[in-house]
ROVOPA-953061 format. One record per atom (N, C-alpha, C, O): x, y, z; residue in three letters. Coordinates in steps of 0.02 Angstrom, whole numbers, plus 50000, padded with zeros to 5 digits. Each point is the difference from the previous one (the first is absolute). Example, Ala and Ser with C-alpha at 12.3 -4.5 7.8 and 13.67 -1.06 7.14 Angstrom:
BEGIN
506604971650390Ala
499555005950000Ala
500455006050000Ala
500524999950033Ala
499305005449931Ser
500425005950003Ser
499615005550037Ser
500255005550008Ser
***
This chain:
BEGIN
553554682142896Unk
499494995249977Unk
499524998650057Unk
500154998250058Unk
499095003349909Unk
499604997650074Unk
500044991550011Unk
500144995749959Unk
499685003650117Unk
499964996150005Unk
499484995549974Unk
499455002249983Unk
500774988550011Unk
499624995749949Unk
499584996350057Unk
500264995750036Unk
499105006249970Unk
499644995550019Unk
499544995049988Unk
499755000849944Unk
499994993350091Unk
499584998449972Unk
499235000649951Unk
499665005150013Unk
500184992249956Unk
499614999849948Unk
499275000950052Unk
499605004549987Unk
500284990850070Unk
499455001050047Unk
500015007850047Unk
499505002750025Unk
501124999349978Unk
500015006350054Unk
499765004549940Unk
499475003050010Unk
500844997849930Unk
499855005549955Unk
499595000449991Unk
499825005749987Unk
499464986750012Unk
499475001249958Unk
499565002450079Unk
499415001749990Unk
500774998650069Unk
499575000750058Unk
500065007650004Unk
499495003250010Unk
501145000049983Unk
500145006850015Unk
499385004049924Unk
499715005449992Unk
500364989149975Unk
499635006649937Unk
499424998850014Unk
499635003949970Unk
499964990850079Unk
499294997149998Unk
499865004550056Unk
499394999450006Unk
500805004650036Unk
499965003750074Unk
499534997850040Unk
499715003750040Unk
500154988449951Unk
499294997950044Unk
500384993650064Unk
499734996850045Unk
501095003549928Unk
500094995650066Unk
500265003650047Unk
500165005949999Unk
499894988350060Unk
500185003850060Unk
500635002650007Unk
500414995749985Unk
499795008250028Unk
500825002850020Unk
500294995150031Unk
499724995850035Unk
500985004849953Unk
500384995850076Unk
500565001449977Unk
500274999749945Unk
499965002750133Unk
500865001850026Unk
500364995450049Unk
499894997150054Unk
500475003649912Unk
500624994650029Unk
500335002850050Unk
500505003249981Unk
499394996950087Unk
500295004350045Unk
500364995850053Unk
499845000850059Unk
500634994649926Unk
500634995550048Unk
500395006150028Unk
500145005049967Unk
500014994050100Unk
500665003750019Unk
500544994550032Unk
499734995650033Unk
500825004249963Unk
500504995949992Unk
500215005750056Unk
499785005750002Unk
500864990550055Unk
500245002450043Unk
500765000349956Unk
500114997149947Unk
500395007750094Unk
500605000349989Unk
500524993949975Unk
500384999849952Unk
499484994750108Unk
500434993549981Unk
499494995049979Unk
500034994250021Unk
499415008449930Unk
499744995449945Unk
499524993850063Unk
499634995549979Unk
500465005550072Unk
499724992850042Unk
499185003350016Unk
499574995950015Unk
500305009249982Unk
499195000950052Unk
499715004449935Unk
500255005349982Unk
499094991149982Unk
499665003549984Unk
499295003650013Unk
499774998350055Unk
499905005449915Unk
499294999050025Unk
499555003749940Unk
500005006149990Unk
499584988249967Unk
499595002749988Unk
499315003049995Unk
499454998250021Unk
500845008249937Unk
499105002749988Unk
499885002549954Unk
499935005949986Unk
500034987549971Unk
499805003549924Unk
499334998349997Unk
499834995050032Unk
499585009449925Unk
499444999349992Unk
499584993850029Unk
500334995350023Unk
499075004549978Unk
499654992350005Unk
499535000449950Unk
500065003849951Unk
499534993150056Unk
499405000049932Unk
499355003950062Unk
499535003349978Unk
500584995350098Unk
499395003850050Unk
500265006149988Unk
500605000749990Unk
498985004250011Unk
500075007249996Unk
499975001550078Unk
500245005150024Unk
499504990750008Unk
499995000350083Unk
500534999250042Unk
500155003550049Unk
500214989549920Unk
500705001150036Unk
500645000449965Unk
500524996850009Unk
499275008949938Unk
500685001649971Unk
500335007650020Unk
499755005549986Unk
500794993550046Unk
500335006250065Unk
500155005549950Unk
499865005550023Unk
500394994649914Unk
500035003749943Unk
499555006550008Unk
499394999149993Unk
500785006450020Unk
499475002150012Unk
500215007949939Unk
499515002949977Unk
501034999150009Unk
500295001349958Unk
500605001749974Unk
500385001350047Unk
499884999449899Unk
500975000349982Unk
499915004849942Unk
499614999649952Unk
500935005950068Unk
500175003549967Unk
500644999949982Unk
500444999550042Unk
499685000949892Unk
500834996649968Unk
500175002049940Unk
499824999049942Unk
500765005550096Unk
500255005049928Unk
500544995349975Unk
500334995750029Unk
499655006849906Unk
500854997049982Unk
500085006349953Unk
499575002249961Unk
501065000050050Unk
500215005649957Unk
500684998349970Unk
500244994550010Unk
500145011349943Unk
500484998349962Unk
500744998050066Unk
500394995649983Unk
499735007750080Unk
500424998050032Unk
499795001350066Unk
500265004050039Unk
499074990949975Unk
499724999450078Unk
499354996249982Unk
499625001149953Unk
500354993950100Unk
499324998850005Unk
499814996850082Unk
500464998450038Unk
499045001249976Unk
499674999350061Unk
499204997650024Unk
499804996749952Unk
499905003350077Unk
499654996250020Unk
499555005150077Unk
500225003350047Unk
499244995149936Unk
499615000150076Unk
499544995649993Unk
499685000049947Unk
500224996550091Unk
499524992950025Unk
499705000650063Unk
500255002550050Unk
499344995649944Unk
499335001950049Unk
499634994450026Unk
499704997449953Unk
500225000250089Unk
499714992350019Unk
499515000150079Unk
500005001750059Unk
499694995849897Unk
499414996850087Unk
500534996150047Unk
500494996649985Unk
499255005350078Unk
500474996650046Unk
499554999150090Unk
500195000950058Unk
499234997049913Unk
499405001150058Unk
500264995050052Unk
499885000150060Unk
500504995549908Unk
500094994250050Unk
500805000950030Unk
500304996450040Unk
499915009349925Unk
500785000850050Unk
500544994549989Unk
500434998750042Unk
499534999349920Unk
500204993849958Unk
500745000849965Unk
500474996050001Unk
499475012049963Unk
500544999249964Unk
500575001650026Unk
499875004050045Unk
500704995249953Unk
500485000750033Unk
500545006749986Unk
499725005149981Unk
500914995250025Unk
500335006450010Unk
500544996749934Unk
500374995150006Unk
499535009549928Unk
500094996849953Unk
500445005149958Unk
499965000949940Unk
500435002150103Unk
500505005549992Unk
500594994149989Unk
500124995350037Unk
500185006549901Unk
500424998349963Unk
499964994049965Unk
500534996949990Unk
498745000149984Unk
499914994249971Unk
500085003449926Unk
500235005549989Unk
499584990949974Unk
500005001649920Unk
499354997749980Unk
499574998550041Unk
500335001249894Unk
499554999449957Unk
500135003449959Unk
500295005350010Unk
499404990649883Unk
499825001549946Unk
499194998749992Unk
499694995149979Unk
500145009450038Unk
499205001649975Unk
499784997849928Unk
500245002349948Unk
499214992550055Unk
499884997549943Unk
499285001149995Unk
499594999550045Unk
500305002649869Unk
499255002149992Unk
499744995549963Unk
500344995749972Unk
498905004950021Unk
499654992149946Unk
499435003350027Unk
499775004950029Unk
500064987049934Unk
499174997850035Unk
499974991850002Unk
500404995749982Unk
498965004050048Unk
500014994850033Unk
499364993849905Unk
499495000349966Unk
501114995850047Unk
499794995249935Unk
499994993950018Unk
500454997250031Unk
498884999849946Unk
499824991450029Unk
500114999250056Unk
500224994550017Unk
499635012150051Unk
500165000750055Unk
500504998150028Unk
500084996550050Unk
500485007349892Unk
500685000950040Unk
500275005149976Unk
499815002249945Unk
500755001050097Unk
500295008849967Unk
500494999049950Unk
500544997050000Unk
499195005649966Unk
500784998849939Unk
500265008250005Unk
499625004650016Unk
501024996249967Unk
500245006150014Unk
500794999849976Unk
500434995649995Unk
499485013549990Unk
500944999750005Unk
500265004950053Unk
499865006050007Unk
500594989750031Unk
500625005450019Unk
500295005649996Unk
500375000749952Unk
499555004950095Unk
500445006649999Unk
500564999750025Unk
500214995450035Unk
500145010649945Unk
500674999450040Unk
500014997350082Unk
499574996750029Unk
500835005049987Unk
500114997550094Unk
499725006250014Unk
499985004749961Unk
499734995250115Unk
500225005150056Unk
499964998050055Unk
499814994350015Unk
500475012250042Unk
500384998150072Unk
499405003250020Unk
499715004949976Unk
500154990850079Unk
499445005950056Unk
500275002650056Unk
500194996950049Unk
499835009449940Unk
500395005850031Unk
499695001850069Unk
500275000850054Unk
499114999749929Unk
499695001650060Unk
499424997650015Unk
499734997249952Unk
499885002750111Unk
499454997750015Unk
499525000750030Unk
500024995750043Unk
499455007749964Unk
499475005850033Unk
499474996150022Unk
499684997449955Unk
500125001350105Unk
499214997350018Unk
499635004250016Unk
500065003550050Unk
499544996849912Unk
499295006550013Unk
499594995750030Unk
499914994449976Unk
499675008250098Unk
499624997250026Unk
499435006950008Unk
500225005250024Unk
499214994549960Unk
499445003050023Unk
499344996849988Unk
499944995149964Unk
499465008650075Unk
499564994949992Unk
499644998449948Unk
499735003749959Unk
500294987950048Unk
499664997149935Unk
500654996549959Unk
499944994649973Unk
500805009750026Unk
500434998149956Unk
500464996550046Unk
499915000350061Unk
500624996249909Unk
500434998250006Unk
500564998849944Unk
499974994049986Unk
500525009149978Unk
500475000149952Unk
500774998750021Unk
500195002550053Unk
500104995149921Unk
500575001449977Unk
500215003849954Unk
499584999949955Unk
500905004050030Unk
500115003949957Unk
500994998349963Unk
500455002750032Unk
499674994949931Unk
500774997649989Unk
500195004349932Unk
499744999449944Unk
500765005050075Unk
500225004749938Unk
500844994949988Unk
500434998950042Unk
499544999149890Unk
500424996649947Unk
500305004849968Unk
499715005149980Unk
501214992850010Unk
500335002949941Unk
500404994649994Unk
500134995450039Unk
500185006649867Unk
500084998249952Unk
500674997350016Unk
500284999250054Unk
499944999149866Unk
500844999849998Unk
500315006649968Unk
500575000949979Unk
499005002650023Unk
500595008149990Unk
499865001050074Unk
500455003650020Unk
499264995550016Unk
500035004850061Unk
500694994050033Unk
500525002450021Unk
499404991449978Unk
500614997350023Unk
500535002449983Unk
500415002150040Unk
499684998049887Unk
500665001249964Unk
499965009650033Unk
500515003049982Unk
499145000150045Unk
500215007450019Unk
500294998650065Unk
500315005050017Unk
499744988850046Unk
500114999750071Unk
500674994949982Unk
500194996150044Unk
500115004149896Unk
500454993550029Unk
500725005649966Unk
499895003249949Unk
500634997250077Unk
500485002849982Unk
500364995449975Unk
499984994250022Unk
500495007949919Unk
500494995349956Unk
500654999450056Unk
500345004850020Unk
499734989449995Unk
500434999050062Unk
500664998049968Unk
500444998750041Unk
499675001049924Unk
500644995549961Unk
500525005849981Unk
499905005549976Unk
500834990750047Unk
500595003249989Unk
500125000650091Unk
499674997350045Unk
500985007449961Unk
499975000550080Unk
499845005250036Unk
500095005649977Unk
499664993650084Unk
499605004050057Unk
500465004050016Unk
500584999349983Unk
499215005450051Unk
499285003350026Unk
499765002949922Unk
499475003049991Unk
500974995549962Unk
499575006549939Unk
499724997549925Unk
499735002949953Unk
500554987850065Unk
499834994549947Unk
500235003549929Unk
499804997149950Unk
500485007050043Unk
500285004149960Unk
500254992549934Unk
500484996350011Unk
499055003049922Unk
500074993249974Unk
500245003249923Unk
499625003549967Unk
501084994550013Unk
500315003649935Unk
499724992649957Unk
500244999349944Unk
499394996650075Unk
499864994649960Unk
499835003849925Unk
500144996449952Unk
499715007050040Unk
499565001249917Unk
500325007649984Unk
499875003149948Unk
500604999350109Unk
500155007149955Unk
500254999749960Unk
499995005749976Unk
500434989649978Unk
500234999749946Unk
499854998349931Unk
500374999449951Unk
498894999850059Unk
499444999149940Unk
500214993849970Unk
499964999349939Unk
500314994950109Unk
500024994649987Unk
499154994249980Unk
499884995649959Unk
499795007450087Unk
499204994849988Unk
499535004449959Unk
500105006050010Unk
499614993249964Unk
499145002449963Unk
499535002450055Unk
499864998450058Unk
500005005449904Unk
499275003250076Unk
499514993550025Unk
499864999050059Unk
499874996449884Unk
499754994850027Unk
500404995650042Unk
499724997550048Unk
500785001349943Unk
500624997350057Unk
499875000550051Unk
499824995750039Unk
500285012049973Unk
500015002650077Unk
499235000150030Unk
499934998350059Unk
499535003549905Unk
499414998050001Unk
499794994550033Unk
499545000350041Unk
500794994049944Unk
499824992350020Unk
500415000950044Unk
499684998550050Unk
500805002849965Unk
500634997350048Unk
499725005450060Unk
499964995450041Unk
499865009249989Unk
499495005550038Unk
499554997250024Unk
500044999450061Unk
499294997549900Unk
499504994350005Unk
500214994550038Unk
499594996350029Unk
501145002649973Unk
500004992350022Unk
500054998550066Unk
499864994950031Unk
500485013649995Unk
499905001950067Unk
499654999550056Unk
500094999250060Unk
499385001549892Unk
499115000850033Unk
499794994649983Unk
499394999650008Unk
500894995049969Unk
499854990550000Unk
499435002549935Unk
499474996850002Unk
500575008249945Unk
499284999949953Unk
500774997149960Unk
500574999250021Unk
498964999649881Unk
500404998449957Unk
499805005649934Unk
499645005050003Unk
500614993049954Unk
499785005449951Unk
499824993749931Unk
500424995749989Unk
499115004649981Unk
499914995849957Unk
500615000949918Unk
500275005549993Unk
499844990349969Unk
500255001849942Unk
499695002949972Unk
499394998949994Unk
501045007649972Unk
499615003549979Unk
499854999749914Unk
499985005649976Unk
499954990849991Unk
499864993749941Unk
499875008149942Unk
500475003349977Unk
498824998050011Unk
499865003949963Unk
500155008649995Unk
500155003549952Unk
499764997850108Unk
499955004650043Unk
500555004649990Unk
499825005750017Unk
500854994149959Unk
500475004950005Unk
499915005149963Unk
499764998849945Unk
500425009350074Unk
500035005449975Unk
500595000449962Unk
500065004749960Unk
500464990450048Unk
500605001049940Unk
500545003850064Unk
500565002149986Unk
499244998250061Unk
500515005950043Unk
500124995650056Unk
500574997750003Unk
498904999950056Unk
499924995150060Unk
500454993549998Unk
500214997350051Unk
499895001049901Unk
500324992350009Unk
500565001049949Unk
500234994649979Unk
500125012349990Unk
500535000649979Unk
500335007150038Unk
500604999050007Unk
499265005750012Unk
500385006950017Unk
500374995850064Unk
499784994350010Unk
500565007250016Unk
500594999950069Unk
500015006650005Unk
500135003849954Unk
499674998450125Unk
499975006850012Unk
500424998550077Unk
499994995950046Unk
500415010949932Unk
500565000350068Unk
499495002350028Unk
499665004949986Unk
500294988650087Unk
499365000150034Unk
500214999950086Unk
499944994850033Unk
500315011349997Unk
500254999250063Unk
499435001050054Unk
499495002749979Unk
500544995750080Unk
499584995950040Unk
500315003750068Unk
500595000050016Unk
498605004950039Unk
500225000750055Unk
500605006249990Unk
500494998150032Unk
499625007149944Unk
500405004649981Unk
499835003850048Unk
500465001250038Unk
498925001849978Unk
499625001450053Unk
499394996150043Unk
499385000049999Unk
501194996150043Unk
499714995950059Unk
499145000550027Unk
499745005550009Unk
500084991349995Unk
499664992949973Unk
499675000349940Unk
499565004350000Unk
500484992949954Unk
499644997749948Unk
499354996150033Unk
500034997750057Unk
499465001949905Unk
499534992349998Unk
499824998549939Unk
499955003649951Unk
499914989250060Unk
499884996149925Unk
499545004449959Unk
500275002549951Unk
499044999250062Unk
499685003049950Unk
500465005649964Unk
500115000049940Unk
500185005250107Unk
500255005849959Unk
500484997549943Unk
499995001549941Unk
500534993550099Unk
500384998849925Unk
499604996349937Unk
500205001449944Unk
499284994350064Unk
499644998549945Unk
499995005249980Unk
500385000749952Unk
499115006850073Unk
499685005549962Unk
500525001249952Unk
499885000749940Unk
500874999750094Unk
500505005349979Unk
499944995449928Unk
499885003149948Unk
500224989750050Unk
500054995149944Unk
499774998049935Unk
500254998949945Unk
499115000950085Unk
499424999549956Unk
499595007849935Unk
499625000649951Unk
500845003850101Unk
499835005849966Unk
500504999749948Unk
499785001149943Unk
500904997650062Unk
500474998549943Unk
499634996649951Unk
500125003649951Unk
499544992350031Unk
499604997449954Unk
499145004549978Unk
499735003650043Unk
500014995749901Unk
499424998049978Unk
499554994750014Unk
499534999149961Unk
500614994250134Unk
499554995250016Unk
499795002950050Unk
500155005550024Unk
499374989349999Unk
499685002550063Unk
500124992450045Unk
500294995449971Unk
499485003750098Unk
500274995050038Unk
499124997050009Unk
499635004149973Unk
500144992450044Unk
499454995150005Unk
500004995050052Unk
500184994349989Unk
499585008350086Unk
500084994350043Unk
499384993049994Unk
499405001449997Unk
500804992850003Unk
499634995849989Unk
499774995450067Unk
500345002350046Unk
499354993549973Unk
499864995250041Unk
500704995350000Unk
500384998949953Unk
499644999250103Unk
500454994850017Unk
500945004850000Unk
500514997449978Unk
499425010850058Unk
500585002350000Unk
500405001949930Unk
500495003549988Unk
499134993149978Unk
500415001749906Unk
499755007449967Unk
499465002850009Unk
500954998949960Unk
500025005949952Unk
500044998849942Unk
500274995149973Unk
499445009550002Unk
500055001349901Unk
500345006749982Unk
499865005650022Unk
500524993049943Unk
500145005449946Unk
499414998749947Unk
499764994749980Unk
500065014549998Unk
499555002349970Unk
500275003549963Unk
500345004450027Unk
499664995649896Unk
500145005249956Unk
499375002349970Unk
500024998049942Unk
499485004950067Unk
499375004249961Unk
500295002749919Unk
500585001849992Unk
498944998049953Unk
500155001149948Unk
499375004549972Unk
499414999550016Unk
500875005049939Unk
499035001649980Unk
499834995149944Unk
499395000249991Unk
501024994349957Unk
499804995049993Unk
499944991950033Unk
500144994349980Unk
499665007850064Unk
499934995350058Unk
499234994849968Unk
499515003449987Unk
500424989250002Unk
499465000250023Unk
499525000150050Unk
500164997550054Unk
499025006149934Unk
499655001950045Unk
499904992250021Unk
500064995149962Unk
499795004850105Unk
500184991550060Unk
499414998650002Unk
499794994249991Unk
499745012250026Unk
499474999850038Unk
499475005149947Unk
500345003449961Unk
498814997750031Unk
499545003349989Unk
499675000250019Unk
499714994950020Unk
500035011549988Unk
499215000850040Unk
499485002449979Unk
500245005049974Unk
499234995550017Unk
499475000849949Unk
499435004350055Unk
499974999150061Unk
499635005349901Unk
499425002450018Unk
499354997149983Unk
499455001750021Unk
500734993049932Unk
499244996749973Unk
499934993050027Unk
499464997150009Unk
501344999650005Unk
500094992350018Unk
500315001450030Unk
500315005150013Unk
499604985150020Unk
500724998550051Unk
500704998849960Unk
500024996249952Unk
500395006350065Unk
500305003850075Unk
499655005449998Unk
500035002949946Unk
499664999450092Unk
499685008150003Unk
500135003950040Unk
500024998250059Unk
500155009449921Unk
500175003950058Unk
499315005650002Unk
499555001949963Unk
500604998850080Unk
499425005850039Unk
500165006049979Unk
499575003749976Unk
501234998850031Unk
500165006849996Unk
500735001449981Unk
500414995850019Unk
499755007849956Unk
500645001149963Unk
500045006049983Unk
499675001949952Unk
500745002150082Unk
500425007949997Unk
500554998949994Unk
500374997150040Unk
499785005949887Unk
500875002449972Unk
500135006550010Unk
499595004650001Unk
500984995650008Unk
500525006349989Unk
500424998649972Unk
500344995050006Unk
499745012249934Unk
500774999449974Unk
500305006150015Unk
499695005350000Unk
500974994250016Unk
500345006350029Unk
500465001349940Unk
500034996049953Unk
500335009850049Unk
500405003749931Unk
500534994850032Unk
499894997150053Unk
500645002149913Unk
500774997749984Unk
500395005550039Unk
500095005549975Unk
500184992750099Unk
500475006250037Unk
500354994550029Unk
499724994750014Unk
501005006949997Unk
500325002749969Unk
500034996949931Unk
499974993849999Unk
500095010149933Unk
500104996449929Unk
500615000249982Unk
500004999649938Unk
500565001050084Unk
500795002749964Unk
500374999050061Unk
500185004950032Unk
499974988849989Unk
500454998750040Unk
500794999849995Unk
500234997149950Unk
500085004750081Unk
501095001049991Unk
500174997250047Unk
499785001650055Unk
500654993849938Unk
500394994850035Unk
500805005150008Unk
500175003249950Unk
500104997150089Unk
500845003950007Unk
500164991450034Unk
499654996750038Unk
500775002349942Unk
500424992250023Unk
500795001749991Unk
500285004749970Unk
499954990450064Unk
501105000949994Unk
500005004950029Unk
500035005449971Unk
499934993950094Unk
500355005150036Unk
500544998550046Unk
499854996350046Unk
500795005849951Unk
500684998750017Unk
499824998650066Unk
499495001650030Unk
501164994249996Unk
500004995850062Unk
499815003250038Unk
499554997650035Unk
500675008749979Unk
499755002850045Unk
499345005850004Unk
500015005850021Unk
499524990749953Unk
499425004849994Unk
499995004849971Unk
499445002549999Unk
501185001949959Unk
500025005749973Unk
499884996949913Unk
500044994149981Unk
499815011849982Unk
499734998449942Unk
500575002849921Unk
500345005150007Unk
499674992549951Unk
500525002149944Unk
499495000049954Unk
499644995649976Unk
500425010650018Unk
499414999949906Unk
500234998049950Unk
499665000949949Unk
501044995350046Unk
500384999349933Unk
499864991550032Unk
499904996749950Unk
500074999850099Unk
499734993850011Unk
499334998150020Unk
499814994249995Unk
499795010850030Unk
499344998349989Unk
499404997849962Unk
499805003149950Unk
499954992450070Unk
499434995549943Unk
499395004250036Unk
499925002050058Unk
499664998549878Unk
499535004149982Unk
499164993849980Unk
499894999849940Unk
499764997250092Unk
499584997849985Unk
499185002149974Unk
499685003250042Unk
500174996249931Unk
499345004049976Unk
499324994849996Unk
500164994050002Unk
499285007049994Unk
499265000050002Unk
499685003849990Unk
499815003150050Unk
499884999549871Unk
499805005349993Unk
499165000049947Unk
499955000849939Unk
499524998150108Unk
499394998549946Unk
499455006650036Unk
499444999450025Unk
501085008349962Unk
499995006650007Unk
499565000949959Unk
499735005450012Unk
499904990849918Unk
499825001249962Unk
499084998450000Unk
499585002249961Unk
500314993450097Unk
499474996850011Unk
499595004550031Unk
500045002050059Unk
499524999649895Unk
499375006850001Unk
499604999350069Unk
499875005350027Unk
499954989850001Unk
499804999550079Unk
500205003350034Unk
499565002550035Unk
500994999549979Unk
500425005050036Unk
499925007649979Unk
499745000749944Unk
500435005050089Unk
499785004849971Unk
500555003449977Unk
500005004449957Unk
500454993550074Unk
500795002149992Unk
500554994649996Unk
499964993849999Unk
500395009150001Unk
500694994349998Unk
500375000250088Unk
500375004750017Unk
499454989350032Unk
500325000950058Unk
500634995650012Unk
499924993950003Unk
500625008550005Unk
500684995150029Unk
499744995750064Unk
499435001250022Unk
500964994250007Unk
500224995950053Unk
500764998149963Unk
500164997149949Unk
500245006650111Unk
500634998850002Unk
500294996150048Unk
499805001250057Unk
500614994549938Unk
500244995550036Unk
500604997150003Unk
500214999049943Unk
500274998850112Unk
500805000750015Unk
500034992250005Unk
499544997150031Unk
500855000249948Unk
500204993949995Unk
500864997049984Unk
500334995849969Unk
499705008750067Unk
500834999450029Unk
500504992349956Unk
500554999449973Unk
499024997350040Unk
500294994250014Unk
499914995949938Unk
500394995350002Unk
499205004649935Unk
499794998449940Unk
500515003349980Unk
500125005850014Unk
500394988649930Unk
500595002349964Unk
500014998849921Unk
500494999449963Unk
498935000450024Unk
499994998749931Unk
499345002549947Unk
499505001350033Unk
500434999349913Unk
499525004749991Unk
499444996049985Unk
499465002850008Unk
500524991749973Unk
499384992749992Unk
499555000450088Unk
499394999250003Unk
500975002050051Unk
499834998950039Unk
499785006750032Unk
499495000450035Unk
500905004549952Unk
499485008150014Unk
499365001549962Unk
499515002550029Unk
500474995549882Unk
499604999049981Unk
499274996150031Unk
499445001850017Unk
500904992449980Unk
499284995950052Unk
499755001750051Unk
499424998750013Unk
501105005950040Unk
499705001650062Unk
499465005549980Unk
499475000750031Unk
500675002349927Unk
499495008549962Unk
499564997349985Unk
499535003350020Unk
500234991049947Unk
499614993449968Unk
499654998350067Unk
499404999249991Unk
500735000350053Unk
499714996250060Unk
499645005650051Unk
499564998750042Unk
500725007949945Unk
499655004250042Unk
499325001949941Unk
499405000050014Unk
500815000949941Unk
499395001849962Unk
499444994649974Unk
499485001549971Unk
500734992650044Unk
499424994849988Unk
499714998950063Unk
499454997350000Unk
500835004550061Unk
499604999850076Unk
499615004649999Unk
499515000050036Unk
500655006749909Unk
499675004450001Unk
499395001149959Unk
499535003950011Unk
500594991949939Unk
499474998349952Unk
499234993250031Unk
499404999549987Unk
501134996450061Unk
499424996750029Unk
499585003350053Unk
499584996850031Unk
500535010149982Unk
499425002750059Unk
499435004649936Unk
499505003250015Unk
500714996149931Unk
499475004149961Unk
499234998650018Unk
499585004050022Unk
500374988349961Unk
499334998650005Unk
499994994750065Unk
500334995050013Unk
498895010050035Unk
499874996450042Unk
499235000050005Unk
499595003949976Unk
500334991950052Unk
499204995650017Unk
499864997050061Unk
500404998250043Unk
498945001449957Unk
499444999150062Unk
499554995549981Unk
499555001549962Unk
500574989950074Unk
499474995049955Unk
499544999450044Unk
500105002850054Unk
499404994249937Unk
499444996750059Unk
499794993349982Unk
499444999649976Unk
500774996850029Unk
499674990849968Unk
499944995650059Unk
500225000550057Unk
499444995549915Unk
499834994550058Unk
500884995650023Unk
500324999149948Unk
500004998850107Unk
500174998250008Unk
500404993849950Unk
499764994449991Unk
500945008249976Unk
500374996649947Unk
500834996350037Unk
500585002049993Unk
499244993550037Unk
500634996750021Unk
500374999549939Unk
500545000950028Unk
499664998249897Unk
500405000449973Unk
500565006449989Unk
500544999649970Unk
499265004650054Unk
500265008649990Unk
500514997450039Unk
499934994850032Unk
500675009149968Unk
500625001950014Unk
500155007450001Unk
499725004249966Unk
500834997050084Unk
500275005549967Unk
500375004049943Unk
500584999550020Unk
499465004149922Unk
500215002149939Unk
499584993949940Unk
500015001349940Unk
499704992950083Unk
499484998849970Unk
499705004549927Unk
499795005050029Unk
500094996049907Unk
499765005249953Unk
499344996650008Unk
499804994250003Unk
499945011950001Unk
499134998049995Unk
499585004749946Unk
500185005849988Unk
499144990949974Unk
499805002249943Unk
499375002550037Unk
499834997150052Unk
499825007949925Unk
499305001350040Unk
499565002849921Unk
499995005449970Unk
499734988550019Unk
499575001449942Unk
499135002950041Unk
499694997450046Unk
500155008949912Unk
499445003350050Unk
499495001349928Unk
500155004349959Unk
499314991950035Unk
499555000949939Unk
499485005250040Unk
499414998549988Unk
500665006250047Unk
499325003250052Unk
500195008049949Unk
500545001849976Unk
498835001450023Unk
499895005949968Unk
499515002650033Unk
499604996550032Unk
500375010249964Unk
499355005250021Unk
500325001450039Unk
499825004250041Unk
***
């Protein structure tokens, strides 16, 4: 769901005649020293000079760029900040919140005429890639907490998160039917060191959701639907208006996915006990052929649950079909997995 903003930010973003403004606080480690430099209404002494800020499906980051003629700013390696976008209304910034980031590094370009700072920011996947799952005992934290498919993937999900002091929101609407019911014998550190992001990946891929980092350290579970409603529209004749919009649709590969699950204690396989899972939309003319993705899942002992996993590779596979390229004026309500409508009345 995009985010709900005010009634004044929405009607300023579609009017494109007010001024921008970013919310640029950086907060130190133990929360006591801040310093800001978010926009001003002078175009003269606003240090902003420019930010580039990806957010992708599992990474996002930051480069920020700032006047620094007066030598002023300080050494701001390992502060934080959530970058907030707007504009400036009844001359004040109204805005929303991005996720967090850490400033990693910090570059002063001096030549003549200039003076910059330069501060490259990452995310909470790049955290969750530097922090190893420490739990159980050392040197190999070796943690049998979940090999027994005692918790739900969202379980372990939140309980991973809590590590890294983030939380995971309830996930209310949002379930794929699999995330907040499957228990997957889920062992941990098998090959020394794990880190938090990889076991999410390993997790989240067990499902049909996607993960959603939010402002203030919190996460979303995301389930995408193709009856989803559209959140957001963008128009070629009105506001919201976009400038530019390139689709792609790609064929359906792999279309006929096989799950092999129950495989005896010891890794060896019995064809008279083996579960057989299937995903098979071999039939969908996009494709030019019929292609397998085969896949071992040892550890799935039942056929509801080999089934779903075949279900889950081929709907990850069905969401890279169609992709796109927008261009619009600056939309603080967008999110990531967000559905967006692009109505285009232009001809000739």
């Amino acid at each position: 769901m995009s985010r709900t903003i005010s009634s004044d930010l929405q009607s300023a973003q579609e009017q494109m005649n007010y001024p921008p403004y970013i919310h640029l606080l950086f907060t130190s480690r133990d929360g006591g020293t801040t310093y800001d430099y978010s926009s001003v209404a002078s175009v003269a002494a606003d240090r902003i000079l420019r930010i580039q800020h990806v957010e992708e499906a599992y990474n996002d980051y930051a480069v920020v760029i700032l006047r620094n003629e007066d030598r002023s700013i300080p050494d701001l390696r390992g502060y934080w900040t959530e970058i907030g976008y707007g504009y400036y209304i009844s001359g004040a910034g109204d805005y929303e919140a991005t996720p967090r980031l850490w400033v990693k590094s910090q570059q002063t370009v001096s030549k003549e005429g200039v003076l910059q700072d330069v501060l490259l920011l990452e995310g909470m996947w790049a955290k969750l890639r530097e922090l190893p799952y420490r739990v159980g005992d050392p040197p190999y934290y070796l943690d049998g907490t979940y090999a027994e498919g005692g918790s739900t993937v969202y379980a372990i999900i939140d309980a991973i998160l809590s590590i890294a002091s983030m939380s995971l929101d309830a996930i209310g609407t949002q379930s794929d039917g699999i995330i907040d019911v499957f228990k997957p014998n889920f062992s941990i550190n098998i090959q020394p060191f794990e880190y938090a992001a990889a076991l999410l990946y390993r997790l989240i891929r067990m499902t049909k959701c996607y993960m959603r980092p939010k402002a203030g350290l919190e996460w979303k579970i995301v389930y995408p639907q193709t009856d989803d409603t559209v959140e957001v529209t963008y128009y070629s004749h009105k506001a919201h208006w976009f400038w530019e919009y390139d689709e792609k649709k790609n064929a359906l590969i792999p279309n006929h996915v096989v799950v092999f699950a129950n495989a005896n204690s010891d890794g060896s396989w019995d064809a008279a006990t083996m579960i057989t899972g299937e995903a098979d939309e071999s039939t969908d003319t996009s494709a030019p052929y019929e292609v397998y993705k085969l896949h071992i899942a040892g550890n799935i002992t039942n056929q509801t649950d080999a089934d779903n996993r075949a279900a889950v590779i081929l709907a990850r596979a069905k969401a890279e079909i169609l992709g796109g390229r927008a261009l619009v004026p600056h939309d603080v309500r967008v999110e990531l997995h967000d559905r967006l409508k692009f109505v285009d009345y232009r001809s000739g």
